[in-house]
C-alpha positions as CSV (number, residue, x, y, z in Angstrom):
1,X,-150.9,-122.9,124.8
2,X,-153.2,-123.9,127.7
3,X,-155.2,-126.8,127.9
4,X,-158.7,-125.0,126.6
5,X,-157.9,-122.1,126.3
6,X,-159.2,-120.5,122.8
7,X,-158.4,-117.7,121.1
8,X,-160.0,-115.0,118.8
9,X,-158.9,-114.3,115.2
10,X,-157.4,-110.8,115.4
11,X,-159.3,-109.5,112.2
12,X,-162.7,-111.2,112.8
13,X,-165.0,-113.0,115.3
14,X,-163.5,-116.8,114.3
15,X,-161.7,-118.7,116.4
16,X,-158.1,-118.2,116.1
17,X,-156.4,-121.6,114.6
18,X,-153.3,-120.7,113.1
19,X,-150.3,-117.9,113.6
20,X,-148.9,-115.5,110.9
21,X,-145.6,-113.2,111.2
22,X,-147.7,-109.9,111.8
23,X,-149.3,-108.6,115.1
24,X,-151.9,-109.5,116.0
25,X,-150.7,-113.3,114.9
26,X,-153.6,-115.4,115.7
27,X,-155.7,-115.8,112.6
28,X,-158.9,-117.8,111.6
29,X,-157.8,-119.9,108.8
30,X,-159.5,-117.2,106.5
31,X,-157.3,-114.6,107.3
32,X,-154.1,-116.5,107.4
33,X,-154.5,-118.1,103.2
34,X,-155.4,-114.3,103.1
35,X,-152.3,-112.8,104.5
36,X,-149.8,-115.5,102.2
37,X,-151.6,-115.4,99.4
38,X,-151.1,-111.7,99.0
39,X,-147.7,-111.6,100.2
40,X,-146.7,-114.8,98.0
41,X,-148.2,-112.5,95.1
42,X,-146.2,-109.2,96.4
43,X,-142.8,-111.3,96.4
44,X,-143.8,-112.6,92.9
45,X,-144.2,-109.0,91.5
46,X,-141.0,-107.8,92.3
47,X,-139.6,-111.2,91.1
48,X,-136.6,-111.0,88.0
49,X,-139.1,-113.7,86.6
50,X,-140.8,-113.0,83.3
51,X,-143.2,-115.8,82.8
52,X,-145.3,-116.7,79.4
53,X,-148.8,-116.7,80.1
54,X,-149.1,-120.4,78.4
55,X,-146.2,-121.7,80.7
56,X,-145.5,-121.2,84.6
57,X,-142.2,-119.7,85.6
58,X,-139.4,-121.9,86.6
59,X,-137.0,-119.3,88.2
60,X,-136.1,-120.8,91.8
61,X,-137.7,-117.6,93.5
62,X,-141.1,-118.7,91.9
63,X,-140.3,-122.0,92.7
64,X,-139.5,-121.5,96.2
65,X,-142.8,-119.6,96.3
66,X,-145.2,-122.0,95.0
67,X,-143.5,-124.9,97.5
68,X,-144.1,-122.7,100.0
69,X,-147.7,-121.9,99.0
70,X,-148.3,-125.7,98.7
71,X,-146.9,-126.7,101.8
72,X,-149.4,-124.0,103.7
73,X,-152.4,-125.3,101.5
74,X,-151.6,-128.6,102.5
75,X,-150.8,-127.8,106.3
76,X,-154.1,-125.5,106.9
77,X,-156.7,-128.4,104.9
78,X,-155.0,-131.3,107.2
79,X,-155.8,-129.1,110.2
80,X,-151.6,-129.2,111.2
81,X,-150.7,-125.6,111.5
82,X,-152.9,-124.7,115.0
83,X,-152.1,-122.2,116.8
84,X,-149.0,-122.0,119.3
């Protein structure tokens, strides 16, 4: 990336702070928990796992998924994940 230069969200006016895997790829950080969160959510629904409503699944695709989930929560609140 270039020294000052700033870039738009694709989906809204917001400046542009991190990248997804679709095009356009520079995302506000609105858009971006938007576009894991429902992809986290379409893996889990065509997951083997059955989970009881009382108790979390521990399958290792559900497992996997909610590391993953973390690690961007954690990465887009410290400010890490910036754009390319």
């Amino acid at each position: 990336m270039h020294v000052g230069a700033v870039r738009q969200c694709g989906y809204c006016e917001q400046t542009a702070v991190l990248q997804i895997p679709t095009t356009p790829s520079d995302v506000c950080q609105k858009h971006a928990i938007e576009f894991w969160t429902e992809l986290l959510a379409f893996a889990r629904e065509r997951s083997a796992c059955t989970p009881q409503a009382d108790e979390p699944c521990r399958c290792w695709t559900c497992n996997q998924l909610s590391a993953t989930a973390r690690a961007i929560a954690a990465g887009a609140n410290d400010g890490i994940l910036e754009v390319g």
